[in-house]
C-alpha positions as CSV (number, residue, x, y, z in Angstrom):
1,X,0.0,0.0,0.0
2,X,3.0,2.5,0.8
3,X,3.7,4.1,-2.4
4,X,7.4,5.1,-2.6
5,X,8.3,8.7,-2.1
6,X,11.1,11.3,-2.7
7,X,12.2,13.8,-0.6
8,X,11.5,17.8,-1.7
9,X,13.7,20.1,-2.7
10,X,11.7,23.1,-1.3
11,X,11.3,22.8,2.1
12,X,10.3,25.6,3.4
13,X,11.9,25.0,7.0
14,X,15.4,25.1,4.8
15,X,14.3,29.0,3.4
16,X,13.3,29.9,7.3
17,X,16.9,28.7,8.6
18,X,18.7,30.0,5.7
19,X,16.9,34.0,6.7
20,X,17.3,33.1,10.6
21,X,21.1,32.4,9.7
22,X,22.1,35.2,7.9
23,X,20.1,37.8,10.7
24,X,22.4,36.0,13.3
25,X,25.4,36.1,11.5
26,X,25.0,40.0,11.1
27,X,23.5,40.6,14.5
28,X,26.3,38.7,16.1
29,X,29.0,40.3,13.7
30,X,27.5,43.9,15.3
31,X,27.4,42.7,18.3
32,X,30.9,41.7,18.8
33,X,32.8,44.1,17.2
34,X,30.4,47.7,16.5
35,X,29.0,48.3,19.6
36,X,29.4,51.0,22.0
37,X,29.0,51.7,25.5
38,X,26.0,53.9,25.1
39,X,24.4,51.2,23.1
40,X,24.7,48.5,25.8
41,X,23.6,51.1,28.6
42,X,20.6,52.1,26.9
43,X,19.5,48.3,26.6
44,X,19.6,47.6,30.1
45,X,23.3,46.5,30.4
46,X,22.9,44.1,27.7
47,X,24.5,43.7,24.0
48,X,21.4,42.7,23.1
49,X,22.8,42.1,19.4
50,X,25.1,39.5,20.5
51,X,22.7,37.9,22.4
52,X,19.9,38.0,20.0
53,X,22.3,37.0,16.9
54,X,23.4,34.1,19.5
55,X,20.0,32.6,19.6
56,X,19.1,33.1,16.3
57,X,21.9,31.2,15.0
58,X,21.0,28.1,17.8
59,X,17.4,28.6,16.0
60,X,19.2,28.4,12.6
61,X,20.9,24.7,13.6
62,X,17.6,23.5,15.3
63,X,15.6,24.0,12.0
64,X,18.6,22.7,9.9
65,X,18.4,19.5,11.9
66,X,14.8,19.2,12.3
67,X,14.9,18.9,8.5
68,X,17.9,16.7,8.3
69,X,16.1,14.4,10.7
70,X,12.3,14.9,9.6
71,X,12.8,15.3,5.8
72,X,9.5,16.3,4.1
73,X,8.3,13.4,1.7
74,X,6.1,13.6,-1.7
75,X,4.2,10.9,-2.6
76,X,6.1,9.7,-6.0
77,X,2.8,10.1,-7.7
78,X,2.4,13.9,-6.9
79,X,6.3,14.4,-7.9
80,X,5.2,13.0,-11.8
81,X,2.4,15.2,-12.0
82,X,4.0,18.2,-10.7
83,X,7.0,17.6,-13.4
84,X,4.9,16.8,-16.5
């Protein structure tokens, strides 16, 4: 009964990690090395760049795994249709 199936191309958890990752790469980049002590004051005592970058980029490995891990499947009969 199980037909076979192929994995997508277009996952859409890829696109969000890909968008999470390059926000935390700059964020952390400005984070470490352009901010000032005025910046950090006015935030509370917090480089809240750094720490946001930080998190986004943990965010960014979560989804990249959960795809790795949980791969999104398409029935093989969709995947002809879609193609033809």
């Amino acid at each position: 009964m199980s037909e076979e199936t192929t994995t997508s191309a277009f996952d859409v958890r890829l696109i969000i990690a890909l968008l999470l990752g390059v926000y935390g790469i700059v964020l952390t980049v400005l984070g470490a090395f352009f901010v000032t002590d005025d910046e950090v004051r006015r935030s509370g005592g917090v480089n809240i760049n750094l720490w946001t970058g930080i998190v986004m980029l943990v965010v960014c490995g979560l989804f990249v795994l959960w795809a790795r891990l949980r791969p999104l499947r398409v029935p093989q009969s969709t995947a002809e249709t879609a193609v033809d």
